[in-house]
N, C-alpha and C positions, 0 to 999 in steps of 0.2 A: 674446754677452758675451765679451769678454776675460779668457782664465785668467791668474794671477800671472803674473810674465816667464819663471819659471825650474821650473813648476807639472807640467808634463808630464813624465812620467819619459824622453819620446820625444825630448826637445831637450837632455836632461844630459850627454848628448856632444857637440854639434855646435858647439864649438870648434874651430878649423880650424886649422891653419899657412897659411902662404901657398902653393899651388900649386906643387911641385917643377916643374912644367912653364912657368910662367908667364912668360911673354917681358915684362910688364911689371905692374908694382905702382905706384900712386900712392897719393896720403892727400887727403883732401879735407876739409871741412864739411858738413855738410848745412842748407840753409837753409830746406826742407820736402820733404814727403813728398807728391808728386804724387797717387801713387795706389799701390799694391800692387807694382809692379814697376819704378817709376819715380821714385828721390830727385831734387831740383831739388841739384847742389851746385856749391859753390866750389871745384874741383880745383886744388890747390896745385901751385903754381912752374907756370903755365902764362902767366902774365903777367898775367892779368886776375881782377878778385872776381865776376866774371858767373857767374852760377847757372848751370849746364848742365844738362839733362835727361839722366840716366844709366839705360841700361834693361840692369835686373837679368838676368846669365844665366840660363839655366836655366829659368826659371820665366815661367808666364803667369797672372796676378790676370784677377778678374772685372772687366770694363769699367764705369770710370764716365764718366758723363756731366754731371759736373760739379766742377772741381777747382777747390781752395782750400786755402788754407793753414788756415783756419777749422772744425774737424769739420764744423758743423752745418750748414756750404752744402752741403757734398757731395751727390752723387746719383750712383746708379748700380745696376748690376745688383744680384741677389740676393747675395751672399757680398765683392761688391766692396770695401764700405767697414768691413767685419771685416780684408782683407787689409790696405788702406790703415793702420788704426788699429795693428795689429800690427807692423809695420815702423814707424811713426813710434814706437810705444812700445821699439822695441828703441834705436830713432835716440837717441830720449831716455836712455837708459840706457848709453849709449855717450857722453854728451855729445855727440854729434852732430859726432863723428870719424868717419869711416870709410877704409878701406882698399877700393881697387879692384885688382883683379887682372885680365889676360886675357893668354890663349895668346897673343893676334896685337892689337898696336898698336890695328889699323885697324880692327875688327873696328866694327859696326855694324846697327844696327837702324833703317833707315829713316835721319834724321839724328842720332842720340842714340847714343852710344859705346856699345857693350857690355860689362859690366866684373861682376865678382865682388864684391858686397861684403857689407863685414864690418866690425862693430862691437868694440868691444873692452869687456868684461862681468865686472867680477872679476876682472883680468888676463889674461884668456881672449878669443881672438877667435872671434866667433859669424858665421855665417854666415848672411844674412837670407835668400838664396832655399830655404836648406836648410831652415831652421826653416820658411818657409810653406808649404813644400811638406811637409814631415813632419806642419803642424797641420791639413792640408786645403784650406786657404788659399787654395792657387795649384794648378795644375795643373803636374806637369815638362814643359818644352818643352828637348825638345834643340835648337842653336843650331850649324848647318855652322860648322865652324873652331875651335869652342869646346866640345870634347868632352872636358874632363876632368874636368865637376864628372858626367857625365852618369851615370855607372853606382851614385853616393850618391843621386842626386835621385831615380830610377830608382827603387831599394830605397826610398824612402823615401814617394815614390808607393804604392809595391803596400803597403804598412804602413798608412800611412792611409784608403786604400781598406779592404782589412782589417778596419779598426777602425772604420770608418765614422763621419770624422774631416772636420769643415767640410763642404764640397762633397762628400762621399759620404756623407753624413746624407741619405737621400733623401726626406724631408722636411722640412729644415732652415726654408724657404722656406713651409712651410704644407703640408695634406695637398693633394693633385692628383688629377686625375682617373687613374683606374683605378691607383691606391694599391696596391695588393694585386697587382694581377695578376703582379708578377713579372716583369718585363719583361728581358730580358739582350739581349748584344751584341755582335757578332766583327767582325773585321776581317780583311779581306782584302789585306795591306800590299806582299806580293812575289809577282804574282802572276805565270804563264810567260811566259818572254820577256822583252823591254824595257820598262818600266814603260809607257816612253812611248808606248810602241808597243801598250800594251795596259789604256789607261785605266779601261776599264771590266771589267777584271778587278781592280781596288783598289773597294773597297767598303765601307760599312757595312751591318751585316744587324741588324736587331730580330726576334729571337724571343718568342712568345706564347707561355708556356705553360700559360694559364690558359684555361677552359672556355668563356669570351668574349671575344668580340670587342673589340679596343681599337681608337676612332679615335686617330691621329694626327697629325692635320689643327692647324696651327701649333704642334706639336713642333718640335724644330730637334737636329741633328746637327752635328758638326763634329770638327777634329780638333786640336791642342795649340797649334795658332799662329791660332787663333780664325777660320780657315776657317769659315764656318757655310751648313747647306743647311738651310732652313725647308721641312718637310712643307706639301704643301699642302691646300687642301679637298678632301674627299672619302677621303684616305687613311686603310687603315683595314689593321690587319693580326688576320688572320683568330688562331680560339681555336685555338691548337696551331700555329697559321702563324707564316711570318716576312713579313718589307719590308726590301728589299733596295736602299740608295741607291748606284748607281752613280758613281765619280765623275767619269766622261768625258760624254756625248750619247748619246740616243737616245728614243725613244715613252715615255711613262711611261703603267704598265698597272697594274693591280690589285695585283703583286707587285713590281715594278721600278721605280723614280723613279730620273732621272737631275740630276745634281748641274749637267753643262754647262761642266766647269773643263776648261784645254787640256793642264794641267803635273800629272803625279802628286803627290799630295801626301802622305803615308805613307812615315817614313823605314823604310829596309830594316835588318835588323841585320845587321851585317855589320862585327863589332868590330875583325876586322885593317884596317878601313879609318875606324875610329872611329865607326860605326852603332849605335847601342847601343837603338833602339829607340822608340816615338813610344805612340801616344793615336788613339780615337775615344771619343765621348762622345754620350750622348743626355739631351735637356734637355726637360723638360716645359712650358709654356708660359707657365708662373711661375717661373721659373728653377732649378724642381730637378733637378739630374742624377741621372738616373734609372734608366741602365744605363752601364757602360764597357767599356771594356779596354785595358790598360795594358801592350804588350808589348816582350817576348817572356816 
């Protein structure tokens, strides 16, 4: 269920100025809310009233697989159409103005512009990926070239984790198998040498530290840009053990499953060069996230 618009004491700040850094600002309409991370709008003085698909920096919503401008058509993952609804309720409350921001023009996600946006609330401009990521909502996705909202989204991640907030409610989704056990998670993001040169030193590790045995045979792992590596049958990580997903090639054995990707994917921190830091996630097979890490 959706709290009031203004209910959390965690979003009484997150009025925003426009980005000291922002090589462009536009104003638009919003003429609906695709999904969690993505308004359809009318971007103003571009010549045409064509809705464009604009994909929110910063932030990655749960996937739905089914969009309308209608709530009740929708479909989608577990937490998806909470994000969905929260961003159109801000849209709304904005009259369904917004403001788009981005360091760089061109900046792009697939074919869909990349842009910061922000509602205007009380004479206050709000910022929609920062509120969902503060409510648990969305997950922070740092975005190459567009690293200035990264180090609030960042803080505002490890807060809601924290608090165990949307998507880190680890049974938000219903209880799951092995509920209890406790299950944690590291990553291995920078590991010696060249990333690329050394794939299968970036990793996810699930640690056991309960007294039994968990399978995790159609668990799924991934990391903030909805990479996903599905466990398969038979996986099982031992009581006190860990399973260790590789993300380059190789045998998969008892302790080790290989992912089979060619390009590193775990951004390094590395803030003089605007790194500020990424995500692994483990997902139970009803969609509760069930362990993470959110570094550095």
């Amino acid at each position: 269920m959706l709290r009031p618009l203004l209910a959390l004491a965690v979003v009484a700040t997150l009025g925003v100025a426009s980005p000291a850094h922002a090589a462009v600002t536009e104003t638009g309409t919003v003429g609906w809310v695709a999904d969690g991370d993505t308004p359809r709008v009318d971007v103003h003085g571009d010549g045409t009233s064509e809705l464009k698909s604009i994909r929110i920096i910063g932030i990655q919503a749960m996937e739905q697989s089914k969009y309308s401008p209608t709530p009740s058509k929708r479909r989608g993952e577990c937490h998806a159409l909470a994000a969905t609804a929260r961003a159109e309720q801000l849209v709304k409350a904005g009259g369904a103005k917004v403001r788009l921001t981005a360091l760089n023009a061109s900046s792009k996600s697939g074919d869909r512009a990349l842009r910061s946006v922000a509602v205007k609330i009380d004479g206050k401009w709000q910022d929609i990926g920062l509120d969902l990521v503060s409510r648990g909502l969305a997950l922070w996705l740092p975005f190459s070239g567009e690293w200035t909202w990264d180090q609030r989204y960042l803080a505002a991640a490890k807060a809601a984790a924290a608090a165990h907030r949307g998507l880190y409610d680890t049974d938000s989704c219903g209880s799951g198998p092995a509920q209890n056990a406790g299950l944690t998670l590291s990553v291995s993001y920078d590991p010696p040498g060249s990333d690329a040169g050394n794939l299968n030193g970036e990793w996810i590790r699930v640690h056991n530290p309960s007294s039994s045995a968990v399978s995790l045979a159609g668990w799924w792992v991934r990391d903030s840009a909805y990479r996903r590596y599905v466990v398969p049958k038979g996986a099982v990580v031992a009581a006190g053990g860990s399973l260790t997903v590789h993300v380059g090639s190789g045998r998969n054995t008892a302790t080790d499953y290989y992912w089979g990707l060619t390009q590193p994917i775990f951004t390094n921190v590395d803030p003089a060069n605007h790194g500020y830091g990424d995500g692994g996630y483990l997902f139970d097979p009803q969609g509760d996230l069930r362990a993470w890490q959110i570094y550095p």
